[in-house]
C-alpha positions in Angstrom: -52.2 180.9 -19.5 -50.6 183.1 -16.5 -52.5 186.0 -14.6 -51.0 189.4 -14.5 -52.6 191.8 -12.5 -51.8 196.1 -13.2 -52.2 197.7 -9.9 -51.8 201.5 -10.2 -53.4 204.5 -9.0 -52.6 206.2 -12.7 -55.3 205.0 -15.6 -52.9 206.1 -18.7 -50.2 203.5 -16.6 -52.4 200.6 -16.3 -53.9 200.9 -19.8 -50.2 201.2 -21.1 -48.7 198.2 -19.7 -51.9 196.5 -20.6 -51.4 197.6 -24.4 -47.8 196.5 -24.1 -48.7 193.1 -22.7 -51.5 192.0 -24.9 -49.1 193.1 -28.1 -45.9 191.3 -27.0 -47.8 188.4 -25.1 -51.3 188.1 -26.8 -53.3 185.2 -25.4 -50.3 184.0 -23.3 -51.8 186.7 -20.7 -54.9 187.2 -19.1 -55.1 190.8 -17.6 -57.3 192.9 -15.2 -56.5 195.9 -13.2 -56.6 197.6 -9.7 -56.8 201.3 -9.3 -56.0 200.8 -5.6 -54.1 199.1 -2.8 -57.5 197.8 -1.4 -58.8 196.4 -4.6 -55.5 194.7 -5.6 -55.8 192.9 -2.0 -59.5 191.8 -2.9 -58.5 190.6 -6.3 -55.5 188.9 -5.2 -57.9 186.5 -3.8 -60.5 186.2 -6.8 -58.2 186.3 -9.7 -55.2 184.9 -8.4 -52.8 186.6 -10.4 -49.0 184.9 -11.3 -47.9 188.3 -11.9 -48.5 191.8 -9.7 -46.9 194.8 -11.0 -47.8 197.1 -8.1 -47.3 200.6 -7.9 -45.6 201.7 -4.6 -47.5 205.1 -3.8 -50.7 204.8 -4.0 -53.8 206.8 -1.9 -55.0 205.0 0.8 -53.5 201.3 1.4 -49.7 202.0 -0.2 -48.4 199.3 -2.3 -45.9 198.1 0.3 -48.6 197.8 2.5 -51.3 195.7 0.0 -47.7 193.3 -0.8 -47.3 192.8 2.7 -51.1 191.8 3.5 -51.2 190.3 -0.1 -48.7 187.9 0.8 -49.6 186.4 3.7 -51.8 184.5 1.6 -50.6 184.1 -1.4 -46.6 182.9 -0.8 -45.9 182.3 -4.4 -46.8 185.4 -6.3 -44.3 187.8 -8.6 -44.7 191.2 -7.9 -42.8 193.7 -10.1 -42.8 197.0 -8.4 -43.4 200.8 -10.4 -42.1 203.6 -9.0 -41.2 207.2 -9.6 -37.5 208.1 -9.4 -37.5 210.3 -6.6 -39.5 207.5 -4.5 -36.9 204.9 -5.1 -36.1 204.0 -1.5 -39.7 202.4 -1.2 -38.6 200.2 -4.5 -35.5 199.2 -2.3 -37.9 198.2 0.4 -40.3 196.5 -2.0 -37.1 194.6 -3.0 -36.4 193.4 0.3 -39.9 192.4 1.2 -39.4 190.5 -1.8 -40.6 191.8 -5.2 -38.6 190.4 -8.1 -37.4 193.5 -9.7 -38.6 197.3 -10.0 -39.9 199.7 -12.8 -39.3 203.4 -12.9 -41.8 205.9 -14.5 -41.9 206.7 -17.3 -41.8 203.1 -17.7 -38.9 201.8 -20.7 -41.2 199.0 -23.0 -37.7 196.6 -23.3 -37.2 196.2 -19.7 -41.0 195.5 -19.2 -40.6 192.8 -21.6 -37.5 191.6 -19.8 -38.3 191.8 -17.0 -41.8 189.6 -17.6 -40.1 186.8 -19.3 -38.1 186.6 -16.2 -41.2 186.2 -14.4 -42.3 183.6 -16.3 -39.3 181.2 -16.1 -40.1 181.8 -12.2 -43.2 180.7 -12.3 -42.5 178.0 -14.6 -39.7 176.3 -12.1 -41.8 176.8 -9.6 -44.8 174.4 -11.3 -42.2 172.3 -12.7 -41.0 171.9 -8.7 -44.4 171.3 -7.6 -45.0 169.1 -10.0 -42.0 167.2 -9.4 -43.2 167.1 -5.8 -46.7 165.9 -6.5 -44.7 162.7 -8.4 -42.7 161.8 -5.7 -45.9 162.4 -3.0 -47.9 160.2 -5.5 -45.5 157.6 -6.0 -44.6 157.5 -1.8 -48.5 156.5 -1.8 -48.0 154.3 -4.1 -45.4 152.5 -2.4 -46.3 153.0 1.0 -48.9 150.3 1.5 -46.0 147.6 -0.4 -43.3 148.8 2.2 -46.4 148.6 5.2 -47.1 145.0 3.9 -43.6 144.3 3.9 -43.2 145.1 7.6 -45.6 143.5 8.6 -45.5 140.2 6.9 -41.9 140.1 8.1 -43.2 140.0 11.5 -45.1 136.9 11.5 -43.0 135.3 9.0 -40.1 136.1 11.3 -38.3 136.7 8.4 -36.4 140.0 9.0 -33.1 141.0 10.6 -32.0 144.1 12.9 -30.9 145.6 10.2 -34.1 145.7 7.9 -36.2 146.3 11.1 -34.3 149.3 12.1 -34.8 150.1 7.7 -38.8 150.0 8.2 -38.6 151.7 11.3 -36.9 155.1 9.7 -38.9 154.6 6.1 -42.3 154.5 8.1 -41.4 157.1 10.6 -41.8 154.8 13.5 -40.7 156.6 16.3 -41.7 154.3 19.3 -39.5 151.8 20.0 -42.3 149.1 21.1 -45.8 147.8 19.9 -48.0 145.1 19.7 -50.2 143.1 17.0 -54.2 142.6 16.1 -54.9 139.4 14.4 -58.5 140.3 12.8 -60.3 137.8 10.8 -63.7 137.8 9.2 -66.6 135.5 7.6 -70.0 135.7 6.2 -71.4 134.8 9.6 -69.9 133.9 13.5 -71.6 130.1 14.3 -70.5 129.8 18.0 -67.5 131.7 17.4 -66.6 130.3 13.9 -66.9 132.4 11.5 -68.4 130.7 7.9 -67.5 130.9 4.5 -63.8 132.1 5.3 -62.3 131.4 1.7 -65.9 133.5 0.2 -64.8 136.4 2.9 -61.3 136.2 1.6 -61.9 137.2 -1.8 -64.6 139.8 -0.3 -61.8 141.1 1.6 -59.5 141.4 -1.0 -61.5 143.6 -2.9 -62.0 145.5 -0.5 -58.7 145.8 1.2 -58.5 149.2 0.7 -61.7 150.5 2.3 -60.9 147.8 5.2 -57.6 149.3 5.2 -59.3 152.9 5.7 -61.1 152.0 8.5 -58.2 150.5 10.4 -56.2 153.6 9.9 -59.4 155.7 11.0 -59.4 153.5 14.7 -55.5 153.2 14.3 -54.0 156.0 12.9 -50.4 154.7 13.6 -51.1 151.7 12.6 -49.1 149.8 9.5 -51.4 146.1 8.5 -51.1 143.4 5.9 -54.5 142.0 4.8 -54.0 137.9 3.2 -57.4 136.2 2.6 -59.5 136.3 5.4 -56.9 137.6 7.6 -55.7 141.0 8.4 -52.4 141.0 11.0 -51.7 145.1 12.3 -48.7 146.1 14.4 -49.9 149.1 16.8 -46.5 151.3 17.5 -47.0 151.6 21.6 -44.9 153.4 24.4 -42.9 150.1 27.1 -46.0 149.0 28.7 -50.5 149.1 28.5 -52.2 149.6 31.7 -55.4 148.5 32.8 -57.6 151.7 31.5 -55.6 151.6 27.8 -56.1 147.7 27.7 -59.8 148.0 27.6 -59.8 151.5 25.5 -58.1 149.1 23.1 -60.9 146.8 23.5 -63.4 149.3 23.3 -62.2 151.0 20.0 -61.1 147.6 18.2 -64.8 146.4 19.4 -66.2 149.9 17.6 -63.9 149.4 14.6 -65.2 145.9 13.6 -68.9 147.1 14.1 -68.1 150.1 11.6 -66.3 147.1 9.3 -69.4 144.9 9.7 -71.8 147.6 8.7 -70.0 148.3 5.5 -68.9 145.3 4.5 -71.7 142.8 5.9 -69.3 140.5 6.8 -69.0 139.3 10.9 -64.8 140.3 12.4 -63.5 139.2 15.2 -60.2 140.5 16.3 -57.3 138.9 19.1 -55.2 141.6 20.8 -51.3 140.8 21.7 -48.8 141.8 24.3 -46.7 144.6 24.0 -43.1 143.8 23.3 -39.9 145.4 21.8 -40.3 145.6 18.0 -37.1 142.7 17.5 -40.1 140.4 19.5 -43.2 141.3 17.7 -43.6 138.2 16.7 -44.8 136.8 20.4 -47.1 139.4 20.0 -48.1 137.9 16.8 -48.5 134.5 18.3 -50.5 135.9 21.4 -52.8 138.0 19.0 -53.2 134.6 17.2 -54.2 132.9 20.1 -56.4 135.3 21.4 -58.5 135.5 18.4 -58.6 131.0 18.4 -60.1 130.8 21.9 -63.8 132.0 20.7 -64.1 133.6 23.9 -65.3 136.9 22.3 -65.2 139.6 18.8 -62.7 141.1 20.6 -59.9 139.3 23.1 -56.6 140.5 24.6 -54.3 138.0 25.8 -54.5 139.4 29.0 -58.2 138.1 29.3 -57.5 134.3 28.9 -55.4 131.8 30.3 -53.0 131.1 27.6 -50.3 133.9 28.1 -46.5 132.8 28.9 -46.2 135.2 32.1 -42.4 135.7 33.8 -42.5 136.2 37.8 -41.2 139.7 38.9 -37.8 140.7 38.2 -36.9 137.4 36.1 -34.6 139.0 33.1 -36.4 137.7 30.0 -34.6 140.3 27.8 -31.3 138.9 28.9 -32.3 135.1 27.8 -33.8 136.7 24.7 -30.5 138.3 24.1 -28.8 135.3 24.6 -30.5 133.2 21.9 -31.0 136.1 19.2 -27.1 136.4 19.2 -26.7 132.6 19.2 -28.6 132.0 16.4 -26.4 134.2 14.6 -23.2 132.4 16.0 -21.9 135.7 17.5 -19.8 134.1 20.4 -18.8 136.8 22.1 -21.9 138.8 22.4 -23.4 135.4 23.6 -21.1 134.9 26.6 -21.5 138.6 27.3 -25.1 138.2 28.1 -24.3 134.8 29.7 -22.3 136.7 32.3 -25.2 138.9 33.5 -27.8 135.9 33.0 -25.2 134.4 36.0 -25.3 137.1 37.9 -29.3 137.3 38.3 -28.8 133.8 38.8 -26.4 134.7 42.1 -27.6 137.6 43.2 -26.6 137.5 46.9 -26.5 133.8 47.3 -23.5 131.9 48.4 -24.5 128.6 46.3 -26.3 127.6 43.4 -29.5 125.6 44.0 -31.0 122.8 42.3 -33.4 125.2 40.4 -30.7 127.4 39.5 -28.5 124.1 37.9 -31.9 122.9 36.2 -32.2 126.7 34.3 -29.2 126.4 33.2 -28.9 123.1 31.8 -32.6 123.8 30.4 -30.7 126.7 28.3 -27.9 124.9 27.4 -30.4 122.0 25.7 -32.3 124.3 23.9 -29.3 126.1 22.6 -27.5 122.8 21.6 -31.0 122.1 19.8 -30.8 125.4 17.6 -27.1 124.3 16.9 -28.3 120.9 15.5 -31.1 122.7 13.5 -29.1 125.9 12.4 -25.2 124.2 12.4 -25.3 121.7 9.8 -24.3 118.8 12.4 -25.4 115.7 13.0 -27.5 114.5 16.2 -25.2 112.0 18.6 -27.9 110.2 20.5 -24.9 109.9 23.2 -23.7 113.8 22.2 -25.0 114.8 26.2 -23.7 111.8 28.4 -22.6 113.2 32.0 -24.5 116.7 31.8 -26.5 116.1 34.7 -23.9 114.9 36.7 -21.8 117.2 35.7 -24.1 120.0 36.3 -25.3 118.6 39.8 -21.8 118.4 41.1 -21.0 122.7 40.5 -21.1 123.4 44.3 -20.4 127.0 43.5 -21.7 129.8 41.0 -18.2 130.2 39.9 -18.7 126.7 38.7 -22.2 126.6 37.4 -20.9 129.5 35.3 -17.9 128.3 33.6 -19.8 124.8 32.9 -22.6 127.3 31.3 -20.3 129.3 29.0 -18.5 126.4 27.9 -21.8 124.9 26.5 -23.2 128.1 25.5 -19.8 128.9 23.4 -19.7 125.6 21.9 -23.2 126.0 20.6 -22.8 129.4 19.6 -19.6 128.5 17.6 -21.3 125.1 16.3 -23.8 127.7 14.7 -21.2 129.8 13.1 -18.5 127.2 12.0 -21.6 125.0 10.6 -22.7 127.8 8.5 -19.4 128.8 7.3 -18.3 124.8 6.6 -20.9 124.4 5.0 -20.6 127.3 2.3 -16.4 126.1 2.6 -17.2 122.9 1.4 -19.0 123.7 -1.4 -17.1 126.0 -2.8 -14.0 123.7 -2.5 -16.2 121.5 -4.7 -16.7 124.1 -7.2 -13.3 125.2 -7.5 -11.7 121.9 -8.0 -14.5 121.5 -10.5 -13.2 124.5 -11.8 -9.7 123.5 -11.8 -10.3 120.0 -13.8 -12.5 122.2 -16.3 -10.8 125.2 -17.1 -10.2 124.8 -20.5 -14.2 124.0 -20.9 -16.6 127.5 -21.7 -17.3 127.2 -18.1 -20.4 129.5 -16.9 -21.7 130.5 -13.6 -25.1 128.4 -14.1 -23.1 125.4 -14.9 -20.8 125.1 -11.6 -23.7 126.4 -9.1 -25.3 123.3 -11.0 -22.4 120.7 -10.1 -23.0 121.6 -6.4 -26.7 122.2 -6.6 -27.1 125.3 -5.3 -29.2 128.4 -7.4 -26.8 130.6 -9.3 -27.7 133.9 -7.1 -26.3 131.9 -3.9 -23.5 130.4 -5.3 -22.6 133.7 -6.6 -23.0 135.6 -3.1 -20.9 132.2 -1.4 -18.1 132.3 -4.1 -17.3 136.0 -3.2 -17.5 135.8 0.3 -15.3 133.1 0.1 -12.5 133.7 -2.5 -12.9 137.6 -2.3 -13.4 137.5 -6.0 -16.6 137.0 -8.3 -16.8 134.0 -10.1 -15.8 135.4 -14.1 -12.6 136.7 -12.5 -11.4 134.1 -10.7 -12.1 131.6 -13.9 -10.0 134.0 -15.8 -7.5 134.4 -13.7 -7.0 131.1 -13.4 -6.6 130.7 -17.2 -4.0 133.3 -16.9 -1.9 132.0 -14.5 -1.8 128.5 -16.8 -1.0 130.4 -19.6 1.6 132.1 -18.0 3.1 129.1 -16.8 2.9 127.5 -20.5 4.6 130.4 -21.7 7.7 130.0 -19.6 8.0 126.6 -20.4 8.4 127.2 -24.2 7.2 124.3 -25.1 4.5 125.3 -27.2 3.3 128.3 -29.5 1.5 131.4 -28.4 -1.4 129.7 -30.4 -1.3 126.5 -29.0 -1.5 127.8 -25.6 -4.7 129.9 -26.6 -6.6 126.4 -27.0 -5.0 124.9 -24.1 -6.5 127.4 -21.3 -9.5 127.3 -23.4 -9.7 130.4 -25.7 -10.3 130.0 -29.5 -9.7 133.7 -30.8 -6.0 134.4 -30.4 -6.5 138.1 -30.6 -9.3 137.8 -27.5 -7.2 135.7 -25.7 -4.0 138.6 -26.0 -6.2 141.4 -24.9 -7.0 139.1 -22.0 -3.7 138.5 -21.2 -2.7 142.2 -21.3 -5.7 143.7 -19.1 -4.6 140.9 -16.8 -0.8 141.3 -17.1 -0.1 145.0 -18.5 2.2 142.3 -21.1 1.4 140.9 -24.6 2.1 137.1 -24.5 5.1 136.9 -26.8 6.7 139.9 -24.6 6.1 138.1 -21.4 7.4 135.2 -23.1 10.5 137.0 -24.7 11.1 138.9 -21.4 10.9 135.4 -19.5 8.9 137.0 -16.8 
């Protein structure tokens, strides 16, 4: 049912329209009436009308003043303006403030009727719009809390990429480009800093994961968490670094979150506190907030407060080594050997020669990047693979030297990474397609050849494409093709016999194969001795 409400000075007016709109409309239309500008504006706010038809003179408050006031509070209401002819310019200007069309007096019955219905498709896009809106708001909630979960479980998983960081960081609206992470647990009871019955608290938890969940976001509005058992891990966006005074307000208001949790819940929390660090690093943060929460020192720790944090002196360029291992592990040479120039050049700085602390970083990067090669390259461990570093390393005199011996190393590792990877894919798919090859005239399927090299079906599909350039179904077929075509030229056998000999049974399916693949029938490729 929509609301219409007749706002004229004029009693014979108002009665009329309402005659007109209970006959044409009947129930559709609930109706009531203002005599003045004034009481239009009151009503506007007790009977919420879809629907105003205003007249424009009025005593008192005009009509262009009550639609102007009116409005202000009520955005979405239809007002259909009645005026007389000689006051037309005040329709104009009702138009322009934004009525949807005007009435003149005496007022014609079709074009009220007309001009109604076009009301009412108005005002039903309008709900269908904010309907539509309330879908997509309902199911964003919906998701929300999965794509939250997601993030976060990534993190201590370390299972995400730059690319599906920098994906989470738009969806969630994560504007900072730093944070840190809260590892909270909780138990029936804290013995001496255990807390009891952990698996018992787990399922508690998971019950309850959304008003825990509440209560984080009430401490930590900004806050995204994944709750698993008796576990809840939450990343914190941040600004680069945490002073002293918003160290221990984090203290303070994790220490008045878990009282608020332990209240409700009757469960005993305690909760470790990380680091801040870039978001591509939140995983040390994870680990620190980890540790914090093991020592037992407290309900609430921060790293800070116990003597287990990795600390770098002043000045030492930790996002530089970072650098260089994140891009190693992904066997991207260049941009390796790129930060490997400026690591050198903190290493120099203004000193004439390198120093036996200087040779020992370096060689102690080069082992642990030859150790991610052995564990992420595919190759095999040679006891005797490392004979001569140190002397080699102890006799670079200069940093000229020390630096060329460095990217050497760091370049082979990086490209052990990278050409393990990709020989390993190679080599497989060389086994499939000779498998391929020697079984061609088989009903080979995609299942069946990822099967020969024991890999799943998925990968082998992704491998097979990045290597051939071609998905599996089409290089089998054209592969077929090509045979036939060959057979054909040779004319030693029939159009039929060729069929069964690159595997097809239906001669008709195998000719419309032939022609998507050729633009040719067989016997005209054959005939045309193409």
């Amino acid at each position: 049912m929509h609301r219409i409400l007749l706002c004229d000075d004029e009693g014979m007016v108002r009665e009329g329209l309402k005659f007109l709109i209970n006959k044409e409309f009947g129930s559709a239309f609930l109706v009531e009436e203002a005599k003045s500008g004034r009481v239009a504006i009151e009503k506007a706010n007790t009977f919420r009308p879809d629907i105003i038809f205003m007249d424009i003179q009025m005593p008192g408050i005009s009509g262009i003043e009550a639609m102007r006031e009116i409005k202000k509070e009520h955005k979405n209401i239809i007002f259909i303006v009645l005026t007389a002819y000689d006051r037309f310019s005040y329709a104009k200007e009702a138009i322009h403030i934004g009525a949807l069309d005007y009435l003149t007096k005496p007022i014609n019955k079709e074009k009220v009727i007309t001009i109604i219905h076009k009301a009412i498709k108005q005002i039903e896009e309008h709900r269908t719009k904010v309907s539509r809106e309330m879908e997509i708001i309902e199911k964003l909630e919906a998701i929300t809390p999965i794509i939250e979960n997601g993030f976060v479980s990534g993190i201590f998983l370390q299972d995400y990429n730059i690319g599906e960081l920098l994906q989470y960081k738009e969806f969630l609206g994560i504007e900072e480009e730093n944070g840190y992470m809260l590892m909270m647990k909780y138990g029936d009871d804290n013995k001496d800093g255990v807390l009891t019955n952990p698996v018992g608290a787990g399922v508690k938890g998971q019950k309850s994961s959304e008003g825990i969940q509440e209560i984080i976001k009430e401490f930590y509005p900004s806050s995204f968490a994944a709750i698993m058992g008796n576990r809840a891990v939450i990343f914190v966006p941040f600004k680069e670094e945490m002073n002293y005074e918003e160290r221990v307000s984090c203290i303070e208001r994790s220490r008045s979150m878990i009282r608020k949790l332990e209240r409700k819940f009757e469960m005993s929390f305690q909760v470790g506190i990380g680091g801040v660090t870039s978001l591509a690093h939140l995983y040390d943060s994870y680990q620190e907030a980890v540790k914090a929460c093991r020592s037992g020192a407290g309900k609430v720790i921060h790293i800070l407060d116990i003597p287990v944090r990795l600390e770098y002196g002043e000045g030492y360029p930790i996002e530089i080594e970072r650098a260089i291992f994140d891009k190693l592990e992904k066997g991207e040479t260049e941009q390796v050997l790129e930060q490997v120039e400026s690591f050198v050049a903190w290493l120099k700085g203004d000193r004439e020669k390198p120093e036996n602390n200087h040779k020992l970083k370096v060689l102690e990067m080069v082992l642990l990047a030859e150790q991610k090669a052995y564990l992420n390259g595919g190759l095999t461990y040679n006891f005797s693979a490392r004979e001569g570093y140190l002397e080699s390393i102890l006799e670079c005199n200069t940093f000229d030297e020390l630096g060329q011996w460095f990217r050497e190393k760091m370049a082979t590792a990086s490209s052990n990474i990278a050409n393990g990877q990709h020989a390993y894919s190679s080599g497989l798919i060389r086994q499939a397609i000779d498998y391929i090859q020697e079984n061609y005239t088989k009903e080979l399927t995609l299942d069946e050849v990822s099967k020969q090299v024991n890999i799943s079906p998925y990968y082998f599909s992704k491998i097979f494409k990045d290597e051939t350039g071609t998905n599996f179904v089409e290089y089998f077929t054209k592969l077929r093709i090509e045979r036939a075509c060959e057979l054909l030229k040779e004319k030693e056998y029939s159009i039929k016999e060729i069929c069964g000999l690159v595997g097809y049974s239906d001669p008709n399916y195998f000719s419309r194969i032939f022609k998507k693949w050729t633009n040719t029938t067989p016997s005209d490729y054959r005939e045309r001795g193409v």
